[in-house]
N, C-alpha and C positions, 0 to 999 in steps of 0.2 A: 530512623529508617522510614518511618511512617513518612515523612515528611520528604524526602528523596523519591517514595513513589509518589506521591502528589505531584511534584514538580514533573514525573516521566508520564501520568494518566493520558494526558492531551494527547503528547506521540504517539504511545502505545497505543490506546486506545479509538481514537481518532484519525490520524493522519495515516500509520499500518494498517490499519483494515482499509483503507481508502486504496491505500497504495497495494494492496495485496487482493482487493479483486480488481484491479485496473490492470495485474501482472498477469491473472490468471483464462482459460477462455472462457467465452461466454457463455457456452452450453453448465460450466462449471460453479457459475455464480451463485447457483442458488443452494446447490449442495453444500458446499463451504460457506455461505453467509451464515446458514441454519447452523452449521456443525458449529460455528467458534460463537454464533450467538447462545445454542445449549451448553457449550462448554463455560463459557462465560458467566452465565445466569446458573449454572450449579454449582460454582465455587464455594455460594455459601451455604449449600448442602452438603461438599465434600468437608469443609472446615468443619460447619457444626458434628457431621459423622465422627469426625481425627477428634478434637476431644470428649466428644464420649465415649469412644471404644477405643480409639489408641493408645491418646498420652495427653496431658495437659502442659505440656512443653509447647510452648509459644515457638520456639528459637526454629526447630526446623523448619513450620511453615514460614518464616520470615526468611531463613535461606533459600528456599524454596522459589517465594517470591520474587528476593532480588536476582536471582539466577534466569526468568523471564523475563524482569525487567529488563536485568541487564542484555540477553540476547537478542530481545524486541526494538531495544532501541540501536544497538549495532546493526539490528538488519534496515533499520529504517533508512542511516546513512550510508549503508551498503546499495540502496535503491536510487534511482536516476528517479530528476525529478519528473513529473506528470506531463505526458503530452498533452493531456486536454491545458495544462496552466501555457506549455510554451507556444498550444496554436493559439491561447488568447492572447498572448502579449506577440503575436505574429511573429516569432522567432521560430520559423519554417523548419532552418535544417536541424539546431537542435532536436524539436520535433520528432522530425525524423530519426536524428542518432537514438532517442530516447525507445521511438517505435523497435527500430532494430534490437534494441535492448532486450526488451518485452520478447520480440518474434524468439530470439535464442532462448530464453529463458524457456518460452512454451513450446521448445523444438519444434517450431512453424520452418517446414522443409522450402516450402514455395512462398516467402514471401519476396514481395517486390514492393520499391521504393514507391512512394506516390508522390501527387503534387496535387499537394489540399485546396478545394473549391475556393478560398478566399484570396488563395495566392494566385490562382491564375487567374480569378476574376482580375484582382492587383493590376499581374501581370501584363492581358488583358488591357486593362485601361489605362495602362502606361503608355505601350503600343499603341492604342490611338489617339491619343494625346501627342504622340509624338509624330504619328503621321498627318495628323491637321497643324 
């Protein structure tokens, strides 16, 4: 088992948090960084508490675990991938589809499509390229 969350740490750890304040607003970011970093960083407060005072049964905390991990990493492939990854590789209306994603998720009432600085610079210099 031990060796099952090793292989899931990256996602979980890494690529989820990435992807879950990218999903959430900005005013919010820093409330929720703090909250899953203290939650984070007392786990092994909370473990060392469970066997002193609870029970020296290893097995629930191990169910316990795989039941995060496993829902951590369901949510991850549940998640659209990164507009900032698809305005770097200039794949605009993914992008886009990706933003829309995001906007529903944060019940954003007003939002509206855009057309990103580099695509219409592009755009832009397409257009006069083709009128010279």
């Amino acid at each position: 088992m031990q060796f099952f969350f090793g292989l899931t740490l990256t996602a979980k750890t890494g690529t989820s948090y990435v992807y879950l304040l990218e999903m959430i607003p900005k005013n919010r970011t820093t409330a929720v960084s703090t909250s899953i970093m203290l939650v984070d960083g007392a786990c092994l407060i909370w473990i060392s508490i469970y066997y002193l005072y609870i029970s020296k049964n290893w097995l629930y905390l191990l169910i316990f675990g795989a039941f995060l991990t496993g829902v951590s990493n369901i949510a991850m492939f549940l998640m659209p991938e990164s507009p900032k990854f698809y305005y770097g590789q200039k794949n605009y209306d993914l992008a886009r589809k990706s933003l829309r994603y995001i906007a529903r998720f944060n019940k954003v009432k007003d939002y509206q499509e855009c057309v990103f600085d580099s695509e219409y610079n592009e755009t832009a210099l397409k257009k006069s390229k083709l009128s010279n």
